[in-house]
N, C-alpha and C positions, 0 to 999 in steps of 0.2 A: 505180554499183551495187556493183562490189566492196567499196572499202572500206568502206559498209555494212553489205551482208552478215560481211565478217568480223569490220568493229567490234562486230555483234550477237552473235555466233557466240560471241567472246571474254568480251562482259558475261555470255549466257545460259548457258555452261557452270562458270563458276565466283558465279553471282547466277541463278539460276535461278526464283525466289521474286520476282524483280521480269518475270517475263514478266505473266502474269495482271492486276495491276494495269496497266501500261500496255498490253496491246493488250484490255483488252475497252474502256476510251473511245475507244482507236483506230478498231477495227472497228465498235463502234456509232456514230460520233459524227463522228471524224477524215477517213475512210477515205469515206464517201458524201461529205462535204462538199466534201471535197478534189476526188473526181469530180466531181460536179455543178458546181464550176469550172471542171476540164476540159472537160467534157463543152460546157458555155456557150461558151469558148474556138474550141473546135476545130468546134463546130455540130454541132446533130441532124438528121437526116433521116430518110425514112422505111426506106433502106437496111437501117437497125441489124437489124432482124428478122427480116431475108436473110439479116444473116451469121450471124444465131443459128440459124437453118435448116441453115446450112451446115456451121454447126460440128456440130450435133446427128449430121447426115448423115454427116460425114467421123467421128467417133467412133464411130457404129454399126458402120462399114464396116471401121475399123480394129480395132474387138473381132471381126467376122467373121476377118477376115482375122490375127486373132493366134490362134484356136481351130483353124485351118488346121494352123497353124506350132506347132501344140504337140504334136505328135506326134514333132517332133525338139527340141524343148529343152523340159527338166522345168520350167523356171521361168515359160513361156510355158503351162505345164496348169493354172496358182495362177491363180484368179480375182481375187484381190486383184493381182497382178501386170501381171495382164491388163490391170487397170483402170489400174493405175499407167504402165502401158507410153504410155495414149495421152488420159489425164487430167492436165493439165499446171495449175501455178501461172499462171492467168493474170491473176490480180486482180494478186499482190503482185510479180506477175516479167514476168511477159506486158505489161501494163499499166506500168508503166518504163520494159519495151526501144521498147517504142512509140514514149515520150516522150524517149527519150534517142536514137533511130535515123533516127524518119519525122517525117515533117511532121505539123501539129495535125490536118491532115482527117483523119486514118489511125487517132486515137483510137475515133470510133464505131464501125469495125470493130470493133475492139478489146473496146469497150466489149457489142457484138454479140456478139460471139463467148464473151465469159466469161458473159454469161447463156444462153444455150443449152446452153455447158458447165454451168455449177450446175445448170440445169433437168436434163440427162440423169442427172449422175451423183449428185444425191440421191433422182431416181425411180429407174433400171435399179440403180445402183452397189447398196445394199440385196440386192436382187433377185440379179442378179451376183455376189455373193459366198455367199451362201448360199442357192442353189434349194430345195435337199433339206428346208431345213429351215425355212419363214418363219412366225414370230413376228409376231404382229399381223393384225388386220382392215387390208384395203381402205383402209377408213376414216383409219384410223391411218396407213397411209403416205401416203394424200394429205395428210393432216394436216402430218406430217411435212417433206412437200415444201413444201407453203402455207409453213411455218414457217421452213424453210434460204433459199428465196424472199425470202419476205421479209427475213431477215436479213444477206443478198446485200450488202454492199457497192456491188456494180454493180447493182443492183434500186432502193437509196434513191438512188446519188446519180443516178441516171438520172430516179425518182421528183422529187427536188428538181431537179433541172434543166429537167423541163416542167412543175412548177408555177412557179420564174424567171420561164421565157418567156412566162406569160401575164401575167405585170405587167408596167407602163411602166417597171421599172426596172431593168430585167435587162440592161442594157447595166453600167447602174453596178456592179451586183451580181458581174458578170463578170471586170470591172477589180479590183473588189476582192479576188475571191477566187482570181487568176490564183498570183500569189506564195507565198502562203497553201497554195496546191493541189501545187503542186510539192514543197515542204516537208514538207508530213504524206504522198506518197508516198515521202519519201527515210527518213522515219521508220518508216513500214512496212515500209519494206527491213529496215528495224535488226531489227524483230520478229520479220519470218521468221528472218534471222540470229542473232538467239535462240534459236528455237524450234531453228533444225540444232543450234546448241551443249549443249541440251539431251537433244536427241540424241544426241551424239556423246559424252557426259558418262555415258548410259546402261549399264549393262549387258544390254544386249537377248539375252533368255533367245530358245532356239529354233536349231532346224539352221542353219546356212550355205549359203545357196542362193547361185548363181552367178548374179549378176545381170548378164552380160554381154547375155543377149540381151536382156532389158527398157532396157537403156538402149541399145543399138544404138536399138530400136523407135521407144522415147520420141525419143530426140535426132535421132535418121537419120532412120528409115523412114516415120515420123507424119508430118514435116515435108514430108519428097519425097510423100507422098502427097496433103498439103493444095494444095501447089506445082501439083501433075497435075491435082486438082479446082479450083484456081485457075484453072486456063489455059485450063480448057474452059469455064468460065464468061465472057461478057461485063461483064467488070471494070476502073474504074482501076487502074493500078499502082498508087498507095498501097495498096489494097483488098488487091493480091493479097500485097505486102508483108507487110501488120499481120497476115493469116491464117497466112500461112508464119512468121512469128514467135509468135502465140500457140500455135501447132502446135505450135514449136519448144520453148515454154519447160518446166521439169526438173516431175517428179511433184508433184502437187497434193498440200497437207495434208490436205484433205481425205480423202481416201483412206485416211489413218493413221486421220484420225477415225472415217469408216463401218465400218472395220475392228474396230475399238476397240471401235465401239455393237454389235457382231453378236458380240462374243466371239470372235473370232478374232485367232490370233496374230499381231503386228503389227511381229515384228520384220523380216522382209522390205520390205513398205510403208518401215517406216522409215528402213531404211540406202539403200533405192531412195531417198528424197527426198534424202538426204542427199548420195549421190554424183551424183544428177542434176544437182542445182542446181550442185554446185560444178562439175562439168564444163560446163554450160549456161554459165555465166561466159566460157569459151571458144568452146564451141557456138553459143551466140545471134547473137555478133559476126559467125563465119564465115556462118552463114546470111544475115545482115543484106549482105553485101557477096553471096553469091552472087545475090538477090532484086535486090539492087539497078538491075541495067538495066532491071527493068520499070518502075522512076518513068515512065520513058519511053517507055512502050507503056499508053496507056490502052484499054481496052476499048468498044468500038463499041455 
């Protein structure tokens, strides 16, 4: 995953002009496929829509619980922060550590978990950042949501991977797209790693806010609190693993993007993505080993 992300990081801050042509075949094209491999690999069950439940639930819980806490830190009263503090990369980082950490069952959480996440944070995130002042019919944001939904990465390749399994030959399809699937996620690493180098390349107009408490939140406090909601749940340990990891992983781009579409200033969102992820590089591993004894505690 590192050398990825940095090989990206390095191409997309001095080639900047080459992100756009490769990740839009990526994400339309690459990027479901690649899943729908996985997804065949590691097996679907009916689980997946539990953990998306779950996911939805521990991110509500955790924007209550950051609206608490923002009475003693300024950067935890920014609703883009807010959102950043417990809206994590899970498609292009979540989705990795999974494959690089647990076993193949532990993908469907995963794969769970980041559609629940997209479902909340392109209906509330909107909403969330700007109460005072929303722009658009009803209409339009469901629109909207239908739209990010479906363009889900984890939406198609979940999509293609039960239409797979209703043919006789989704065994073979499996095999073939196992190699293939692993591949264009190491290539998506590259992209996000672009996209930081782009960033980091930026001159981002706008205050300096002290992001210390949003990344305690995001890397600490989100994860220990997925881990609590994990335990009280009757779960395998894979299960509880893939949750405390996608928990774990560093602020979503999305976020820069909702931000972005509302007119609001985005250079906060973006240095948050920026030093999440690079510190996540250290953070994800630690958590990966502290989750680790529950392989062996399955849920009853």
């Amino acid at each position: 995953m590192a050398p990825c992300l940095i090989g990206g990081a390095l191409i997309g801050r001095w080639r900047s002009q080459w992100i756009a042509p490769l990740a839009l075949p990526l994400v339309r094209f690459g990027v479901p496929v690649s899943l729908m491999g996985l997804l065949l690999h590691g097996g679907l069950n009916g689980s997946l829509f539990g953990m998306a439940l779950i996911a939805v639930a521990a991110i509500a819980l955790m924007l209550m619980i950051l609206r608490g806490l923002s009475a003693g830190f300024a950067a935890l009263g920014r609703p883009d922060l807010q959102l950043g503090s417990c809206i994590g990369n899970t498609a292009y980082f979540g989705i990795p550590a999974t494959l690089a950490l647990l076993p193949p069952e532990a993908l469907p959480v995963s794969i769970g978990y980041d559609l629940g996440a997209t479902l909340l944070v392109w209906s509330l995130g909107p909403l969330w950042l700007n109460q005072a002042n929303q722009a658009g019919t009803t209409r339009e944001r469901w629109q909207d949501l239908l739209r990010h939904l479906s363009s889900s990465p984890a939406s198609r390749g979940l999509l293609g991977a039960l239409m797979v399994m209703a043919t006789p030959w989704h065994e073979l399809i499996r095999d073939a797209l196992w190699l293939p699937s692993r591949a264009v996620i190491m290539l998506a690493l590259v992209v996000v790693g672009m996209r930081l180098g782009d960033i980091a390349a930026r001159k981002l107009e706008g205050p300096r806010v002290d992001l210390s408490a949003p990344l305690i939140c995001k890397l600490l406090l989100f994860p220990a609190l997925m881990l609590v909601i994990s335990l009280a749940i009757p779960l395998p340990g894979y299960a509880r693993q893939a949750l405390v990891l996608q928990a774990a992983a560093p602020t979503a781009i999305s976020v820069l993007l909702i931000a972005e579409s509302e007119h609001l200033n985005a250079a906060g969102p973006a240095r948050l993505i920026l030093i999440s992820t690079l510190s996540a590089l250290i953070s994800v591993p630690v958590w990966s080993l502290l989750v680790s004894p529950l392989s062996g505690t399955p849920g009853t």
